[in-house]
C-alpha positions as CSV (number, residue, x, y, z in Angstrom):
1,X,46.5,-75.5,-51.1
2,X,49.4,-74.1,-49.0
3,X,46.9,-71.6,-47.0
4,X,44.3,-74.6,-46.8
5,X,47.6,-76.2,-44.7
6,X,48.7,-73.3,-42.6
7,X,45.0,-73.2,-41.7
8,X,44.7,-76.5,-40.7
9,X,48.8,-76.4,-39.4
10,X,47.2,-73.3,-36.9
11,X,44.2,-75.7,-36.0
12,X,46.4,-78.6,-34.8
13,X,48.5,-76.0,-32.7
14,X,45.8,-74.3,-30.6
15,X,44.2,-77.6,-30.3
16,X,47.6,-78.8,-28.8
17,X,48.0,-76.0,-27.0
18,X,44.8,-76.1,-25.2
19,X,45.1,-79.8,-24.3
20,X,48.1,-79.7,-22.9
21,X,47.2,-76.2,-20.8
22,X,43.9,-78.2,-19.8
23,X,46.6,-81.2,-18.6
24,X,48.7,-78.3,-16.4
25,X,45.4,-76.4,-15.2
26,X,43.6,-80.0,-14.0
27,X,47.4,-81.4,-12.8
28,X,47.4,-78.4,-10.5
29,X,44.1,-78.8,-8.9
30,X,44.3,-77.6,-5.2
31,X,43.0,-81.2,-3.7
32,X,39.5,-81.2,-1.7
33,X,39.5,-80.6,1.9
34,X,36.8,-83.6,2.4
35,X,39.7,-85.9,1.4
36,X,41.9,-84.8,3.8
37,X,40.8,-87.1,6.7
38,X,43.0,-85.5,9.5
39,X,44.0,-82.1,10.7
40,X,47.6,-83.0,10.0
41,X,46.4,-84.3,6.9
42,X,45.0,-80.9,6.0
43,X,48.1,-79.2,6.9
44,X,50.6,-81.6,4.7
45,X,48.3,-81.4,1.7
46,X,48.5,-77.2,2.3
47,X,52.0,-77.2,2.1
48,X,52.2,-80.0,-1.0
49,X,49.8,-77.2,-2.6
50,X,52.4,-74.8,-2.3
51,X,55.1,-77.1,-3.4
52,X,53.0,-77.3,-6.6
53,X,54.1,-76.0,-10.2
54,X,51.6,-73.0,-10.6
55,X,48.7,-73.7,-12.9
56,X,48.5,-71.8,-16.6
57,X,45.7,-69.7,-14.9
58,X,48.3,-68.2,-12.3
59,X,50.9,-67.6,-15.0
60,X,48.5,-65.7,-16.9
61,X,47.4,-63.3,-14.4
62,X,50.7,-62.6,-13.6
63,X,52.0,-61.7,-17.0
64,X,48.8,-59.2,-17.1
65,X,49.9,-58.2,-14.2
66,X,53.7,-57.5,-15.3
67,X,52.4,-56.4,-19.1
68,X,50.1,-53.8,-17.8
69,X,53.4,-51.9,-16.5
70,X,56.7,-53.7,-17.8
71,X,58.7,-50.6,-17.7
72,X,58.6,-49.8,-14.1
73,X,61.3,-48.8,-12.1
74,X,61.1,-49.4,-8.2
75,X,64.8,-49.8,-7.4
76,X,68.1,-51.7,-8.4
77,X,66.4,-55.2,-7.5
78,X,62.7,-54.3,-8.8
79,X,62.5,-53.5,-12.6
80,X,60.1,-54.2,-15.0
81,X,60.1,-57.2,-17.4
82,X,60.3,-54.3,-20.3
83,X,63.8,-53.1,-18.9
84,X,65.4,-56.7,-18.3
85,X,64.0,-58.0,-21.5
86,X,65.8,-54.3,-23.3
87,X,68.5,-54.7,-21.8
88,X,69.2,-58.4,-22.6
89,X,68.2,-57.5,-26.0
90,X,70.7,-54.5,-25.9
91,X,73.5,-56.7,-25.1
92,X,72.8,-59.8,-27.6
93,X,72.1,-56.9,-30.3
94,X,75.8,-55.4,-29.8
95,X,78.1,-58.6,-29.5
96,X,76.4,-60.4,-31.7
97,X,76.9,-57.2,-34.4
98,X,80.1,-57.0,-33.0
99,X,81.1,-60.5,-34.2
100,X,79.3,-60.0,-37.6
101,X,82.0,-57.1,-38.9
102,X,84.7,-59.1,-37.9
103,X,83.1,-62.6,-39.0
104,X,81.9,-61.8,-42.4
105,X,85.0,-60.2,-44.1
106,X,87.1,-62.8,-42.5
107,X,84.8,-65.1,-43.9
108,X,85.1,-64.3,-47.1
109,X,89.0,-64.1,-46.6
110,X,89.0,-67.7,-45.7
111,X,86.7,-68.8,-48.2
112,X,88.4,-67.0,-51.3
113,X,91.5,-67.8,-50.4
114,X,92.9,-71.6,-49.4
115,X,96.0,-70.5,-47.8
116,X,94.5,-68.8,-45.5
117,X,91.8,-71.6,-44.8
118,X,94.4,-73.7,-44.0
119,X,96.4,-71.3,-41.8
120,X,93.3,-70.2,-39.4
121,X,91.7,-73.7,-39.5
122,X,93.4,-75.0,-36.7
123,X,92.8,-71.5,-34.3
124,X,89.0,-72.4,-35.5
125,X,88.8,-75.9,-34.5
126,X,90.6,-75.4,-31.3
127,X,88.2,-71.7,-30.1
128,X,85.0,-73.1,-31.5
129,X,84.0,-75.9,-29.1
130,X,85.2,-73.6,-26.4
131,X,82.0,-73.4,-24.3
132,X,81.2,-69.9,-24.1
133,X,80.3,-69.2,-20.6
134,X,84.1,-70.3,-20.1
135,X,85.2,-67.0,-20.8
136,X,83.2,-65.2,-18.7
137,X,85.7,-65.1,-15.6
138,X,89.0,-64.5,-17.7
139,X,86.6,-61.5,-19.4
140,X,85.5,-59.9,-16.0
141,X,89.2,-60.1,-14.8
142,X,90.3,-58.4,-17.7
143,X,87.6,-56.5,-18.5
144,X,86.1,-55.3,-14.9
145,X,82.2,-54.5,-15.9
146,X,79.7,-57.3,-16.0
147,X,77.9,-55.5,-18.8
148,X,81.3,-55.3,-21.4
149,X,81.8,-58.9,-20.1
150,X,77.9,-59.8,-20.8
151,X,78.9,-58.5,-24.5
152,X,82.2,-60.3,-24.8
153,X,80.5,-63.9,-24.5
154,X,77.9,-62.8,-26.6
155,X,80.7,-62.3,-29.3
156,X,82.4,-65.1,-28.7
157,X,79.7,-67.3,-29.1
158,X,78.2,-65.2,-32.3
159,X,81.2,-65.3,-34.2
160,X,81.5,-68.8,-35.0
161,X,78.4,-69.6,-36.8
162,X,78.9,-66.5,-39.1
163,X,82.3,-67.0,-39.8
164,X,82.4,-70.6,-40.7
165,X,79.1,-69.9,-43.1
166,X,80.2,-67.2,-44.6
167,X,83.2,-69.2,-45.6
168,X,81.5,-72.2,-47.1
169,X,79.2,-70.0,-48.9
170,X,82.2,-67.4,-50.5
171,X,83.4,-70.8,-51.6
172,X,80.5,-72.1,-52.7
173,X,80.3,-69.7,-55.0
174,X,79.6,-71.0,-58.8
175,X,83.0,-70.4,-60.3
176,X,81.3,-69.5,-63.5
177,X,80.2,-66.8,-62.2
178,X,83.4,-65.6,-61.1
179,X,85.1,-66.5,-64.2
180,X,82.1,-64.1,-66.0
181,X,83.6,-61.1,-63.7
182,X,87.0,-61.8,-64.8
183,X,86.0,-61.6,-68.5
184,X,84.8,-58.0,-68.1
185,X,87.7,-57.0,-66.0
186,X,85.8,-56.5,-62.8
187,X,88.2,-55.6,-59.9
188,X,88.2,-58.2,-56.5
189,X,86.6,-55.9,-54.6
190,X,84.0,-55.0,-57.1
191,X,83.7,-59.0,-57.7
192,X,83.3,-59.6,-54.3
193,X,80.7,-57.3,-53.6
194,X,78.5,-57.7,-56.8
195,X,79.3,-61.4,-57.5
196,X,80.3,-63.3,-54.5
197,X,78.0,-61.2,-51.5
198,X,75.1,-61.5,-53.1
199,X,75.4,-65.8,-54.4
200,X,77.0,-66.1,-50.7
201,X,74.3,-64.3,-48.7
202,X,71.8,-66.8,-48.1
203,X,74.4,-69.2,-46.2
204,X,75.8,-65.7,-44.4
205,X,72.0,-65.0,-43.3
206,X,71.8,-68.6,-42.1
207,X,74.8,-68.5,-39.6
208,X,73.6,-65.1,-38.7
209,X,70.1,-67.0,-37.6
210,X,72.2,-69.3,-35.6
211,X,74.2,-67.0,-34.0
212,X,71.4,-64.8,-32.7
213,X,70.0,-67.8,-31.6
214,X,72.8,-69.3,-29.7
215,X,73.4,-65.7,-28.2
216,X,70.1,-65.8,-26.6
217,X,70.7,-68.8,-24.6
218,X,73.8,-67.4,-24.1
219,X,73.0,-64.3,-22.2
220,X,70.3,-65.6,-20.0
221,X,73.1,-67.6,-18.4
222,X,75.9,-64.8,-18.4
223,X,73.3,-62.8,-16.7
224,X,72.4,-65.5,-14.1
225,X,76.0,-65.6,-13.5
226,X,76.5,-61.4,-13.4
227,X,73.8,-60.6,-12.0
228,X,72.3,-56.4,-12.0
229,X,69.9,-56.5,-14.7
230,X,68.5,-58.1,-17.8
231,X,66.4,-61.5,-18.0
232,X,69.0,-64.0,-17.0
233,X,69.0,-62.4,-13.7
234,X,64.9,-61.4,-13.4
235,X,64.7,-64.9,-13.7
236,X,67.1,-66.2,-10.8
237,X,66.1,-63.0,-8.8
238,X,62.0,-64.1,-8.9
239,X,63.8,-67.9,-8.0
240,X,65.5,-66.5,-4.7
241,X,62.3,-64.9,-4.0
242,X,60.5,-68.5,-4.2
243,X,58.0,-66.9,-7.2
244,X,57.5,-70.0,-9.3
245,X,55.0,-67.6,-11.2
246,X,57.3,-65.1,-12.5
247,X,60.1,-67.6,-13.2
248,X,57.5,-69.4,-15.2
249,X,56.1,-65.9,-17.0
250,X,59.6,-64.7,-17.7
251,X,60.7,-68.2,-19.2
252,X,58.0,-67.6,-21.6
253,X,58.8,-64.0,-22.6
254,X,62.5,-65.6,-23.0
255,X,61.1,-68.1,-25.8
256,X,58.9,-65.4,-27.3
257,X,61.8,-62.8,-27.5
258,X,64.1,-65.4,-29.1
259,X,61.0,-66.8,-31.8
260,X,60.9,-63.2,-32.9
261,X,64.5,-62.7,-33.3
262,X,64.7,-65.6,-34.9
263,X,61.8,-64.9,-37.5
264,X,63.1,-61.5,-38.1
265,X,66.6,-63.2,-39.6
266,X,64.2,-66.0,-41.5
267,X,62.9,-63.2,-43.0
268,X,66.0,-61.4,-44.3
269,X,67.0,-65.0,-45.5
270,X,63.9,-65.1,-47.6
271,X,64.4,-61.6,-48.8
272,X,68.4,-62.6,-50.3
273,X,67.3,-66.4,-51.5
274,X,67.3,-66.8,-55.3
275,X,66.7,-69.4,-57.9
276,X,69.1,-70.2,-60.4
């Protein structure tokens, strides 16, 4: 029953899919010249053609044309969509693991502990809604290196997620269970890492997902703003060169990068979940 779905789930997709590229293709139609009744006519209509969003066709022979070779090299301004989309990668990868050693065990500080929920709770509150690319000119003042900078906003904006998950999962935690490790002496460290990490991990993996997500969106805009390399700025480069094409191809790498990020954390999730 539930591959009889996916099947037909699959079916419904590509069928949407294809309609609404056949929309975009026959929406971009270059307009006949026979309608053009003037010569200024036919000039006008040339340039509203190239005002005109390129057509699914023209997005996909340019990403052949960028896949065949993404790691090229032709300069500081001319890279391959291979080395902006590694090093974007690179830099969500490192802040956002960055954040999870500090996040996680002062997750599960605040969450076993109420005190201490109650004295970091208002630093929380006040930080979180912070928007992230906020810090990014007090970072590269302090700082001095786009990249370092790049990273620092990526932890900012991973660390919330994680840490405010972790603690509602640690004190989520059946209490049953905790009074079981008591019973047979277990020490807090031991019942933290045999009790509590394991019952707590499925929330942890779950602000995890959203962190790597929100740090995705995050970079492309810290890299906009930066500039030198990565996706963010392959994007607003190919804009300032007036290539609608590659803006368009590299939007879509963004959503595939982030779609496979994101599946490789619902996978972990699966991998921890359990039934009681």
């Amino acid at each position: 029953m539930l591959q009889s779905l996916n099947a037909r789930a699959a079916l419904v997709s590509i069928g949407i899919l294809v309609l609404l590229l056949g929309v975009w293709e026959f929406a971009n139609r270059p307009p006949e010249a026979s309608e053009a009744l003037t010569e200024y006519e036919i000039l006008m209509g040339g340039a509203e053609q190239e005002a005109r969003v390129p057509p699914p066709s023209g997005v996909i022979n340019r990403a052949v044309e960028e896949l065949s070779d993404p790691f090229y090299d032709a300069g500081p301004n001319d890279k391959g969509i291979g080395i902006q989309l590694g090093y974007s990668i690179y830099r969500v990868l490192t802040g956002f693991f960055l954040a999870a050693v500090l996040a996680i065990p002062f997750g599960f500080l605040i969450g076993m502990s109420p005190l201490m929920y109650k004295a970091l709770n208002p630093f929380i509150q006040v930080l979180r809604p912070i928007s992230p690319l906020a810090w990014m000119p007090l970072a590269l003042f302090i700082i001095k290196d786009s990249e370092a900078s790049s990273i620092f906003v990526i932890f900012i904006c991973s660390i919330w997620p994680m840490l405010i998950n972790t603690a509602f999962g640690v004190a989520g935690v059946r209490k049953d269970w905790i009074n079981v490790a008591r019973t047979h002496e277990l020490s807090p460290l031991r019942t933290a890492l045999t009790v509590i990490l394991p019952a707590a991990a499925p929330t942890i993996l779950t602000g995890m997902r959203i962190s790597i997500g929100i740090a995705w969106l995050v970079i492309v805009a810290a890299e906009m703003l930066v500039g030198g390399t990565g996706v963010g700025y392959y994007v607003w480069n190919e804009w300032n060169n007036l290539d609608l094409t590659s803006v368009i191809f590299s939007i879509l790498m963004i959503g595939l990068v982030g779609m496979l990020l994101d599946l490789a954390l619902s996978a972990a999730t699966r991998l921890v979940q359990y039934e009681e």
